[in-house]
N, C-alpha and C positions, 0 to 999 in steps of 0.2 A: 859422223859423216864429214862435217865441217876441218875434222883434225886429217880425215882421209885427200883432201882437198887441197891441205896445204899440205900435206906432204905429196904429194903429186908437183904442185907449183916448184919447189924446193926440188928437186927432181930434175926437174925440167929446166931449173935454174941454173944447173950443174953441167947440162949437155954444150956440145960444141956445134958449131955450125957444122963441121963433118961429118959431124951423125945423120945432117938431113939431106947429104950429097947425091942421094940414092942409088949408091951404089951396093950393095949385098952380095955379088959373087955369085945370085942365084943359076945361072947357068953351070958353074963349078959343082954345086951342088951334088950329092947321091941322090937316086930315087926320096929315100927316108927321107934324108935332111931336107929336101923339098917340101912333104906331106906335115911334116915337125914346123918349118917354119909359116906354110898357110894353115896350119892349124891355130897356131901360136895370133897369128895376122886374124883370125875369125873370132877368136878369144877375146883379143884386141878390141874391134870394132863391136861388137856386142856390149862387150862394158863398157864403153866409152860413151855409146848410144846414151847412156842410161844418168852421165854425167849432164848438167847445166850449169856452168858457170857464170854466175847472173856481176854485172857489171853495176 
């Protein structure tokens, strides 16, 4: 778990501040790609629940 962790950090160390712009294009969106991407977002938040990253 501990290696799952830092690779996450590392990850996250890679991203750009653009990524957190919140921009997504979700109105451009299809039906599908909609239902794909808040699926994807509920996947998300459930595992993430599940992290504690103790300082």
């Amino acid at each position: 778990m501990n290696d799952d962790i830092e690779e996450l950090k590392e990850k996250i160390r890679k991203l750009n501040p653009s990524d957190f712009d919140g921009y997504t294009c979700f109105k451009e969106l299809s039906p599908e790609q909609r239902l794909d991407w808040l699926a994807e977002l509920v996947v998300f938040v459930y595992e993430s629940r599940s992290f504690r990253i103790k300082s």
